[in-house]
C-alpha positions in Angstrom: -50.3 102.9 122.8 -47.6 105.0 124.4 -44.6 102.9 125.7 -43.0 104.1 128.9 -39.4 105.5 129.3 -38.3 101.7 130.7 -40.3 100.2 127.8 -38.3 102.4 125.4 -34.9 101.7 126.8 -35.8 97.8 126.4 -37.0 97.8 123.3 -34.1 100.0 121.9 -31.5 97.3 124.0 -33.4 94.6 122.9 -33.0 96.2 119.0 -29.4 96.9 119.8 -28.6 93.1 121.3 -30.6 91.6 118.2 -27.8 93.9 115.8 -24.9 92.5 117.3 -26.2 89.3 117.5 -26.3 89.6 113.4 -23.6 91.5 113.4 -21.8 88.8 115.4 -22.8 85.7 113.5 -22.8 87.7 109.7 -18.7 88.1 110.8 -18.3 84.9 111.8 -19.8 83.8 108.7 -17.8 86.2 106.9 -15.0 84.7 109.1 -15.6 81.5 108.4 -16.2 81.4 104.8 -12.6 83.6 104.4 -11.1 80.6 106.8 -12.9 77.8 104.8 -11.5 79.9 101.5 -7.7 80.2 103.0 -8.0 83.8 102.7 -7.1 83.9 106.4 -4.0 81.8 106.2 -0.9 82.4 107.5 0.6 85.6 105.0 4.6 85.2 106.5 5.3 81.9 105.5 3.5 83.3 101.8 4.9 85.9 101.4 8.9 83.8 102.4 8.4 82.5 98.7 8.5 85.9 97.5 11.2 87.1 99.6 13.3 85.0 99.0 12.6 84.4 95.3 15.3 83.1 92.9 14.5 84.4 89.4 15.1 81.7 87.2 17.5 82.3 84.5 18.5 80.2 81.6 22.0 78.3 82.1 24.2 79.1 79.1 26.8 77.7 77.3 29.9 80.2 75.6 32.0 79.4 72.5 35.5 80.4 73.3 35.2 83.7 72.2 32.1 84.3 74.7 29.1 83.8 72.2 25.9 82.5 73.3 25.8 78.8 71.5 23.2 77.1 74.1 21.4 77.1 76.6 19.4 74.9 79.5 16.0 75.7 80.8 12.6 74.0 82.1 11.2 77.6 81.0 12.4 79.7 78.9 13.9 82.8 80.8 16.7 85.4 80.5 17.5 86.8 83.8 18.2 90.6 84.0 18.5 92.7 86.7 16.2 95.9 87.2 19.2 98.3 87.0 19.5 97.0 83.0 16.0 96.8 82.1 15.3 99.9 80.0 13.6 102.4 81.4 10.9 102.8 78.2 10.1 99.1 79.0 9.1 99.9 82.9 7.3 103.1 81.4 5.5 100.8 79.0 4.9 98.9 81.8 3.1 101.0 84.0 1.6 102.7 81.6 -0.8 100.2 80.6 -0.9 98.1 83.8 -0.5 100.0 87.0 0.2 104.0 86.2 -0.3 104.8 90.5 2.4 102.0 90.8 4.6 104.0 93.0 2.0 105.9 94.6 -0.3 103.2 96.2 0.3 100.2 99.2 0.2 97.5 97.0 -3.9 98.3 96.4 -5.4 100.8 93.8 -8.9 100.8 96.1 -10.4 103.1 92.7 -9.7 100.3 90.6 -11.1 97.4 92.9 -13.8 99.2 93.4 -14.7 99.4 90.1 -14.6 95.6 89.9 -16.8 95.0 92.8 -19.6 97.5 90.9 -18.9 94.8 88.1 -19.1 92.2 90.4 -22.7 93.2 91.6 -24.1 94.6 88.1 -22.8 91.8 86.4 -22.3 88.3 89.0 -19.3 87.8 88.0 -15.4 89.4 88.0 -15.1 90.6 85.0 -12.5 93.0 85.4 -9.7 92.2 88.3 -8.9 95.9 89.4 -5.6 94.4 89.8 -2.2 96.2 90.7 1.3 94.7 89.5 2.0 94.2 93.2 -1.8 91.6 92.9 -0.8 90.4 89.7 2.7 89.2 90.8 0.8 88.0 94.1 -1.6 85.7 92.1 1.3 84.6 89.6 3.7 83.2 92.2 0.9 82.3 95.1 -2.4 81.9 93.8 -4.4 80.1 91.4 -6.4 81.8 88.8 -9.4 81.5 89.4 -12.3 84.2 89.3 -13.5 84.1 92.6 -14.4 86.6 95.1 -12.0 84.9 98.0 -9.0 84.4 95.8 -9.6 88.4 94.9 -9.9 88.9 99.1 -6.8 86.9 99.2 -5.1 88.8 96.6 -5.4 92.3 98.4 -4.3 91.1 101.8 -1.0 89.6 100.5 -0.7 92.3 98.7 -0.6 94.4 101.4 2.3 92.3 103.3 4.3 92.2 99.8 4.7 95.8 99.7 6.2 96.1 103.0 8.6 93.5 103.0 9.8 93.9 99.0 11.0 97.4 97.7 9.2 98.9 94.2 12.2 98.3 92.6 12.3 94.7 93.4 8.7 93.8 92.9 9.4 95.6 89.1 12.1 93.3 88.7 10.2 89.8 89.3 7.0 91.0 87.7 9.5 91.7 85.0 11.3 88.7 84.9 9.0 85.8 85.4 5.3 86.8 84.3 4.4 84.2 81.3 4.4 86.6 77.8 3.9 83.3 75.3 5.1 81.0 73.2 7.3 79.5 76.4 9.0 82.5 77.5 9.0 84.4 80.7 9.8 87.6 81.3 10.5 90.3 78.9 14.0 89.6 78.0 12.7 85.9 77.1 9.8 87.7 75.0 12.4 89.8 73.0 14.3 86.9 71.8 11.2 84.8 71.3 9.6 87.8 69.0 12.3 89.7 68.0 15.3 88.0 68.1 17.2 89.6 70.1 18.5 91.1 73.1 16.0 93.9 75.1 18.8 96.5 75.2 18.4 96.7 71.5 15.0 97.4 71.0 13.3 100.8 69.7 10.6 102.0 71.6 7.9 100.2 69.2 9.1 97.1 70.2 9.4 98.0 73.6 5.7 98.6 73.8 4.5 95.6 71.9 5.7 93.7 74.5 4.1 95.2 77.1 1.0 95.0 75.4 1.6 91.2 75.6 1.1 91.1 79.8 -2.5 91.3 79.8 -3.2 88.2 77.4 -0.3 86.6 75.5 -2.3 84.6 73.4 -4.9 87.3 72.6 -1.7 89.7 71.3 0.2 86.9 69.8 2.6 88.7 66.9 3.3 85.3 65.5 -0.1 84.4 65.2 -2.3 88.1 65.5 -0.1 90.5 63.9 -2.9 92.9 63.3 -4.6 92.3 67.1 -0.7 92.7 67.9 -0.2 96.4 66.5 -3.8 97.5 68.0 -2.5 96.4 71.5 1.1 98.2 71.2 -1.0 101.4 70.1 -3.2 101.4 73.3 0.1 100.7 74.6 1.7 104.2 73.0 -1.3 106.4 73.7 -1.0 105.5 77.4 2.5 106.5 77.6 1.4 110.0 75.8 -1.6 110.3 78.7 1.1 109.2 81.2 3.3 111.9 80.6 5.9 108.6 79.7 6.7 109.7 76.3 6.5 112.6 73.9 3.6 112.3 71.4 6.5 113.1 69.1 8.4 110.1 70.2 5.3 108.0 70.0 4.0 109.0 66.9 6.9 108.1 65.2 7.1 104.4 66.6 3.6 104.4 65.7 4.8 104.3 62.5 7.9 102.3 62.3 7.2 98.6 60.2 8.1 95.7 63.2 10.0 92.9 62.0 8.9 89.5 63.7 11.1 86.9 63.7 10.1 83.3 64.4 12.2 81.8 67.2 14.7 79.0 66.9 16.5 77.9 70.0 20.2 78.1 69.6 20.6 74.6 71.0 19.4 73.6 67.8 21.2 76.0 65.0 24.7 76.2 66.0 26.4 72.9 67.7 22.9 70.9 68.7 25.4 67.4 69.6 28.0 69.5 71.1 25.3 71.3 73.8 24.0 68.0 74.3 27.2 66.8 75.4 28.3 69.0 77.2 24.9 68.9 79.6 26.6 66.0 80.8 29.9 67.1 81.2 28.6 69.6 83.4 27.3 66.9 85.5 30.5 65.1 85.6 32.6 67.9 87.0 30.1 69.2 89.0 28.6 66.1 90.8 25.5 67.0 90.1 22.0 65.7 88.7 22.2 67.2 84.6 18.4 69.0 85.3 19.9 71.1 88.2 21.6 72.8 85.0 18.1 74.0 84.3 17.2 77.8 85.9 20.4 78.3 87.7 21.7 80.8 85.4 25.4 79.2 85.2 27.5 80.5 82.8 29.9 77.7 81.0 33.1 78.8 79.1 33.9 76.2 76.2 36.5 75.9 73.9 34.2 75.2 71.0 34.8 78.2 68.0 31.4 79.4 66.7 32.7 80.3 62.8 34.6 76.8 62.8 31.6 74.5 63.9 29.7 76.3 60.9 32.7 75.2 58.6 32.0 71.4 59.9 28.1 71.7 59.7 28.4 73.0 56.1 31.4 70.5 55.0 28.9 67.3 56.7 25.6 68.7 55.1 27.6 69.6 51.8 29.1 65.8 51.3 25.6 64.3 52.1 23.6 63.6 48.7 26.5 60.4 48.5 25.5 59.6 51.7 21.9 59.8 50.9 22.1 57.1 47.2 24.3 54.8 49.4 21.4 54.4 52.0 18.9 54.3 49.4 20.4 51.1 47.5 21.2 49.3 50.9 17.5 49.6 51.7 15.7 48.8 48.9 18.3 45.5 49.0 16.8 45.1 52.9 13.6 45.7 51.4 11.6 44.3 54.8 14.4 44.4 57.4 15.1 47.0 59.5 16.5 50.4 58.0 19.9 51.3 57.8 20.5 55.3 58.7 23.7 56.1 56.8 25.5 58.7 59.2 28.6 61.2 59.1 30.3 62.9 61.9 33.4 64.8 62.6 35.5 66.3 65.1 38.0 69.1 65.4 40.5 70.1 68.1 43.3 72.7 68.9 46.6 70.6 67.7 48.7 72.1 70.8 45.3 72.3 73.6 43.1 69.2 73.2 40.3 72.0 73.3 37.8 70.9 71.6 36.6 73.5 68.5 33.8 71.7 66.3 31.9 68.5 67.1 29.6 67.2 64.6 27.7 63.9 65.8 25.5 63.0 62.6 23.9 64.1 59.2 20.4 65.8 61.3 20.1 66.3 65.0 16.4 66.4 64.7 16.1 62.9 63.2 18.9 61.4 65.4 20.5 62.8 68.5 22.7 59.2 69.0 26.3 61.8 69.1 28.5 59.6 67.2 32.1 61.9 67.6 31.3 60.8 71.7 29.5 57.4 72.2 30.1 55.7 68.6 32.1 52.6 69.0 33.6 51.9 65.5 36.5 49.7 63.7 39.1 52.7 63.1 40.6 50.5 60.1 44.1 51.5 58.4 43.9 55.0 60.5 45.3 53.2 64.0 48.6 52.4 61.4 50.7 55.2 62.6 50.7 53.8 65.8 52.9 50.9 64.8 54.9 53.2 62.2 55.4 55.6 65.6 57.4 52.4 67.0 59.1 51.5 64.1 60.5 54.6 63.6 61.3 54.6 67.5 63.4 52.1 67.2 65.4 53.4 64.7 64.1 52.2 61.7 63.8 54.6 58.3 61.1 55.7 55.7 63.5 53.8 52.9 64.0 50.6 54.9 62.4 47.4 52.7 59.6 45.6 54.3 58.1 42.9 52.2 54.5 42.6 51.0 52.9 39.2 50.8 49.9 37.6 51.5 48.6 36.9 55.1 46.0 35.1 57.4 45.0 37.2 60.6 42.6 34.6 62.4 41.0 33.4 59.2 41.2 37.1 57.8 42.8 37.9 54.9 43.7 41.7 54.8 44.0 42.8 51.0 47.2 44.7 50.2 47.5 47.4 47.5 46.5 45.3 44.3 49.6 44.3 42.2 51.8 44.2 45.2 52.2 41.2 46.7 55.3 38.8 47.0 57.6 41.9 46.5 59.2 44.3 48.9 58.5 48.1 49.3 59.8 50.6 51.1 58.4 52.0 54.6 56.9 54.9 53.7 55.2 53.2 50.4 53.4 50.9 52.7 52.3 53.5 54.9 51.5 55.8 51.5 49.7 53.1 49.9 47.6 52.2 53.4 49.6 47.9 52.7 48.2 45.3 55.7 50.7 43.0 55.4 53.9 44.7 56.2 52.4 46.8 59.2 50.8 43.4 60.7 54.4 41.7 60.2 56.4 45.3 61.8 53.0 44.8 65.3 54.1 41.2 65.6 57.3 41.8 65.4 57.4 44.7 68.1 54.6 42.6 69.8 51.1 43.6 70.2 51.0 43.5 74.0 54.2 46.9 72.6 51.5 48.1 70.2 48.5 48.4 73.1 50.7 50.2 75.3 51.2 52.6 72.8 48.0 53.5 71.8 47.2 53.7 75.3 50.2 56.2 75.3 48.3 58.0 72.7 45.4 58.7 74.4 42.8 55.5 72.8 41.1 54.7 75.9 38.6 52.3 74.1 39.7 48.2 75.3 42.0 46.5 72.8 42.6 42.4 73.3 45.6 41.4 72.4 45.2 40.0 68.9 46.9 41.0 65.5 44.4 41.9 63.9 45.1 45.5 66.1 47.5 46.3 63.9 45.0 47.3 61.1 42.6 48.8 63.4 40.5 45.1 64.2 38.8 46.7 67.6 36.0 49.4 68.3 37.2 53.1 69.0 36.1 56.2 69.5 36.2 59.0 67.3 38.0 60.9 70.2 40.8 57.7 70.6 41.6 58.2 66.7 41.9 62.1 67.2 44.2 61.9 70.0 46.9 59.5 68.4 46.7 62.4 65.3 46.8 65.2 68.0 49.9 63.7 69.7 51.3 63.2 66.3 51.0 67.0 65.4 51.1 68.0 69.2 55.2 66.6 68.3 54.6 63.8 70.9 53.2 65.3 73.5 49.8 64.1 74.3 47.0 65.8 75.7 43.5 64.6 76.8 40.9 66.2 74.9 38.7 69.0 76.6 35.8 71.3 76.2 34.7 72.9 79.3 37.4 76.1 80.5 35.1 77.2 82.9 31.7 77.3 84.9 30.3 80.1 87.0 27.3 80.6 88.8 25.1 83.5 88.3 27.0 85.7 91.3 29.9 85.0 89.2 30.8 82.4 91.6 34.2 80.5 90.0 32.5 76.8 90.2 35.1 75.0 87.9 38.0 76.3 85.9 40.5 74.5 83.5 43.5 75.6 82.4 45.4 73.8 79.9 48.6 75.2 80.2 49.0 73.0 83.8 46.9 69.9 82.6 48.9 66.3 82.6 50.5 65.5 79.7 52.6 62.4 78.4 55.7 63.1 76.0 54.6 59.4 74.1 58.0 59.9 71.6 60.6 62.5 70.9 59.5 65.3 68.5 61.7 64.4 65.9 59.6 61.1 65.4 56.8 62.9 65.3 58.4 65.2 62.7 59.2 62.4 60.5 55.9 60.6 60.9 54.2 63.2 59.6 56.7 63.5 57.1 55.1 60.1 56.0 52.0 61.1 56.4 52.2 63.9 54.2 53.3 61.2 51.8 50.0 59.9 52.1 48.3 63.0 50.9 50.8 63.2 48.3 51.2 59.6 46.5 48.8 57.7 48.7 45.0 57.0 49.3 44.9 60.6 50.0 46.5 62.1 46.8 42.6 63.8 46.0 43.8 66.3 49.0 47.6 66.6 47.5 47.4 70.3 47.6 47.1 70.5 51.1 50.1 68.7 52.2 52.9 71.7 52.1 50.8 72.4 55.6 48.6 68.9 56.4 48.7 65.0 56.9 47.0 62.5 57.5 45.7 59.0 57.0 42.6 57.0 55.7 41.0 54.5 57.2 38.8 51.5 55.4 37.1 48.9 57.9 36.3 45.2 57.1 33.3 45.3 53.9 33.9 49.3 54.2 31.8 49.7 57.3 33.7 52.6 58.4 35.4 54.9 56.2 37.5 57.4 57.8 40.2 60.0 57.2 42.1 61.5 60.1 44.4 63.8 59.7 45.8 67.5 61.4 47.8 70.7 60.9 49.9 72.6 63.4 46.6 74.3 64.6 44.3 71.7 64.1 43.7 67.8 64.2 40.6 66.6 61.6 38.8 64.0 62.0 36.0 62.5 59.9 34.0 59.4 59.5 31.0 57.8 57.0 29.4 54.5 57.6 26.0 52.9 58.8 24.5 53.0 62.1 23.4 49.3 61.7 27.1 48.1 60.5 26.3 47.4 57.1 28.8 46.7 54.4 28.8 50.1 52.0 29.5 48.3 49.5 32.3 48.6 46.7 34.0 51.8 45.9 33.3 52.8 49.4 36.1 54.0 50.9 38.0 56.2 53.8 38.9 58.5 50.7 36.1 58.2 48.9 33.7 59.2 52.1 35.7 60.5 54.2 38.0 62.6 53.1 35.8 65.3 51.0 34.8 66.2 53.9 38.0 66.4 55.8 39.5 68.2 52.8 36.2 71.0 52.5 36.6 71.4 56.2 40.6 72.5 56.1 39.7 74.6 52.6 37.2 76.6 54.4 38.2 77.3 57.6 41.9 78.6 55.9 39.5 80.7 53.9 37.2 82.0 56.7 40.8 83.1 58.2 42.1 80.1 60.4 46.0 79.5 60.1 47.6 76.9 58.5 51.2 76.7 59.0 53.3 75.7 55.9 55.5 72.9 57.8 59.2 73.2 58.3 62.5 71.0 58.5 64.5 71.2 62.2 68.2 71.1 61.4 68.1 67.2 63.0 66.3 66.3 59.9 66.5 66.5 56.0 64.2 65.8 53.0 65.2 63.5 50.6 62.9 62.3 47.4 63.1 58.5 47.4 62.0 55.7 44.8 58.9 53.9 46.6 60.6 50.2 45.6 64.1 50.4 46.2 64.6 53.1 49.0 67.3 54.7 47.2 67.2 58.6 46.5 65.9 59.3 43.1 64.6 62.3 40.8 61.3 61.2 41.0 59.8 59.4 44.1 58.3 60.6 47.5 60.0 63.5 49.1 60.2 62.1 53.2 62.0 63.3 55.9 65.5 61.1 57.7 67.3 61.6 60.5 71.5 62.9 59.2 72.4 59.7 59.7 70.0 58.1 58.3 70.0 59.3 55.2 69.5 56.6 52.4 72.8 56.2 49.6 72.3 56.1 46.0 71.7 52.4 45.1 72.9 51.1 41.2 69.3 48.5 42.2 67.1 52.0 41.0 68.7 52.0 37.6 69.4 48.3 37.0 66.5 46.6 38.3 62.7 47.2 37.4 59.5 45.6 38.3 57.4 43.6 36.3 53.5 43.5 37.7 51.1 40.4 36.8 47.9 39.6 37.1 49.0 37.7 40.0 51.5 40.0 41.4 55.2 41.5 40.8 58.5 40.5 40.2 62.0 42.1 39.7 64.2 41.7 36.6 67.8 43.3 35.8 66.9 45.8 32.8 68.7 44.4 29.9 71.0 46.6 27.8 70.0 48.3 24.8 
């Protein structure tokens, strides 16, 4: 049958109509299943996130000299701009992952192609045909999942994020934040996390393992896969060569070179572990701000903590442990069933003349017990809050061979021990001080009154609560490991004192000047005249030669200080400073447990006190033999009688003060009992 010319025309229209009819409702479809899919969704407000993308970088925290000693993150990241990333490392890059990089829109159409044959040989994306530009698309916008909408998706964004970011720019996030294992992002994370160190210091075979890792970092793990590692960095290599990226000279020698991989251990945890944690919230404090916003910012904070000195206190509190460790033992098996007692250590360290703070130690093992006990411990500082009375006697004119008498006293149903053999009989000033004696300081606080005494330590710089009760006088109230330092510091600071610091200053990552501190104009308090504080340290050095602290003797041509015993010898503690430092240390038990006899501030405290000073003048760090001012002269006195002798303690007086030969030191001598002393005229021969 032969259809007309009209019958043609109709059929072929009716053909024609039926096409676009498909053709209509296949794009719709198509349409609707990109709309149902959010392929189809607005791309601006999309691709905004990228644009205005902040890199995350860790915060981190300086010693003063500008070290890295810490450092705040959610994920681990080290920031660096594209003008300092190495140019082997984009070469690696590209490479392996995207060699047309700078030649295509965002889209290698060879490549996706190739993944759509795969898709309809195979069912399923196999291969992603992916270009950085995609990859860093699907990293910050996408999910990833293998399907073919997320793919559509994938290309169109794409396409919009190469026309509102420069190469250059899209390099540097891809660079920065793609996930490369073990908790890092970004390859400057990666080379601390596998190598150790910073990415401007690696050789070009370490340059291309990590870029071997972008593709899977599990799959090339170097901790884990060494082997599957090295066969990844070598398709890495030959790409380069094919790339025209390297010289097969150049590659065939890092082919070749042995890679060292070191496990990672963040530095909050190696170097000052209480100290970072600390100052976390400090940064809060003077910022006003939530502690977690710390996290990503990239801040830089300048502290006055010394790297080589916090070392010195790790070693000289890990080094006086094994003591530490039979004294918690015994207490425990006595508790058998009750609750375990944690015998702790901790010290503290600060610039004599600053306040800024150079080592902080807050317990025996950061991993077992982050409770910072040089910050938040509340502890009885015993005979160590002494010099605060001694401060005021010698205010008010009152000398190191004045008499005060020893004897037996009740303190609220308390009776404070004296040194034994010494009661009923007088002693000079600086013996009782020498010998750490209860009774005589308790009788000088009530004396000057305590409500005096409180004032003064308040003067100091102990910021701890105090009631007003006598029991003060030997320390009977919880402090601070930072209240005992200051009254030290002020002592070696010549009076002047000076709150205690650790923060000099915090940028952002522009550089931005967020907080600064400088010492020089921080508020001070002159507490007493220097030559006081000259001649209580005078007396203090008498404690380090003929006192509780005569195991540290040879340290006291340039150091003093003071032990400090608590009630049952709960806390043991010697405090104690130099010109350039004040020292503090302190043993006892988290739960407040008796450490039973032979426990003492000397004992426990002051090895570690004493290590700490005999290293860190070793390592290099000053300490100043001491000198007389002209106001002031040394004169050797007998402990008893006051009176200058051959043989005594050498202690400094004020001119006019100076003590007279007394006929008492050769005539009289003391007679000690079981139950005391008493003093005779020597009989003739």
């Amino acid at each position: 049958m032969v259809l007309s010319t009209r019958s043609k025309q109709g059929f072929f229209t009716a053909v024609l109509a039926g096409i676009c009819i498909i053709s209509l409702l296949l794009c719709g479809g198509i349409y609707a299943y990109l709309w149902s899919e959010g392929v189809l969704e607005g791309e601006q407000e999309q691709i905004q996130k990228l644009t205005a993308a902040i890199i995350p970088d860790n915060s981190t925290v300086l010693d003063r000299s500008g070290v890295k000693i810490g450092e705040y993150f959610s994920y681990y990241h080290i920031q660096i701009p594209i003008e300092n990333i190495p140019r082997p490392m984009i070469n690696a890059l590209l490479a392996v992952e995207d060699r047309k990089f700078f030649e295509h829109a965002g889209v290698n159409w060879s490549s996706i192609g190739r993944a759509f044959i795969a898709v309809a040989t195979s069912g399923h994306l196999k291969q992603g045909g992916s270009t950085l530009t995609m990859q860093l698309v699907k990293n910050y916008l996408l999910t990833r999942e293998k399907k073919i909408s997320r793919k559509l998706r994938e290309i169109i964004l794409a396409y919009y994020v190469e026309k509102n970011l420069s190469k250059e720019r899209i390099l540097e996030l891809y660079l920065n934040t793609m996930y490369m294992g073990h908790g890092a992002y970004g390859v400057g994370a990666a080379s601390m996390v596998y190598f150790g160190k910073p990415l401007s210091e690696l050789s070009l075979a370490e340059i291309s393992l990590l870029a071997g890792l972008f593709q899977a970092p599990s799959a090339y793990d170097p901790h884990k896969k060494p082997e599957t590692a090295i066969k990844r960095q070598q398709v890495v290599l030959n790409a380069m060569v094919a790339a025209n990226f390297a010289s097969p000279a150049d590659v065939d020698t890092a082919k070749k070179m042995r890679l060292e991989f070191k496990p990672w251990t963040p530095v909050n945890e190696t170097v000052a572990p209480f100290f970072i944690a600390w100052i976390r919230s400090e940064v809060k404090r003077l910022l006003n701000e939530d502690e977690m916003v710390l996290n990503d910012r990239g801040y830089k904070i300048s502290t006055t903590l010394d790297r080589k000195i916090q070392e010195i206190a790790n070693k000289s509190i890990l080094d006086n442990s094994p003591p530490l460790d039979l004294i918690q033992t015994r207490i425990n098996l006595h508790r058998k069933k009750t609750s375990f007692e944690r015998i702790e250590s901790a010290m503290l360290a600060t610039d004599s003349r600053t306040g800024g703070i150079l080592a902080m130690v807050g317990g025996r093992n950061f991993q077992q017990s982050q409770f910072n006990r040089a910050i938040s411990s509340k502890r009885s500082p015993g005979s160590s809050f002494k010099p605060v009375i001694y401060s005021l006697a010698l205010e008010k004119g009152m000398s190191w061979a004045d008499l005060v008498y020893v004897s037996p006293i009740d303190v609220g149903g308390f009776h404070p021990k004296n040194h034994e053999g010494d009661d009923m009989t007088e002693v000079t000033l600086v013996k009782a001080l020498a010998k750490s004696m209860n009774t005589p300081v308790i009788s000088l606080a009530q004396k000057f009154g305590i409500k005096t005494v409180i004032d003064r330590a308040e003067l100091l710089g102990v910021k701890s609560p105090m009631n007003a009760e006598t029991g003060i006088a030997i320390g009977g109230f919880s402090a601070s490991m930072m209240d005992v330092d200051s009254i030290y510091r002020t002592i070696a600071n010549e009076g002047v004192q000076r709150d205690a610091f650790a923060i000099t200053k915090i940028e952002d990552r522009d550089g931005k000047v967020l907080y600064q501190f400088d010492p020089a104009t921080a508020p001070q308090v002159q507490v007493f005249k220097a030559e006081i504080a000259t001649l209580l340290r005078s007396g203090l050095q008498a404690v380090l030669t003929n006192g509780t602290g005569l195991a540290a003797s040879q340290f006291a041509p340039y150091a003093a200080g003071k032990t400090g015993t608590s009630d049952g010898s709960r806390d043991n503690w010697f405090a104690g400073f130099t010109k350039e430092f004040a020292i503090t240390a302190w043993v006892g038990g988290d739960g407040n447990s008796s450490l039973g006899d032979g426990a003492t501030g000397a004992s426990l405290a002051l090895p570690i006190w004493s290590q700490f000073l005999a290293e860190s003048m070793a390592a290099g760090f000053p300490a100043t033999p001491w000198t007389t001012p002209d106001s002031l002269v040394s004169v050797t006195i007998d402990p008893d009688f006051g009176s200058p002798a051959d043989v005594g303690i050498p202690v400094l007086f004020l001119k006019d003060k100076i003590p007279k030969k007394s006929q008492a030191t050769e005539d009289i001598r003391t007679i000690k009992s079981g139950n005391g002393s008493y003093r005779e005229l020597k009989l003739g021969e």
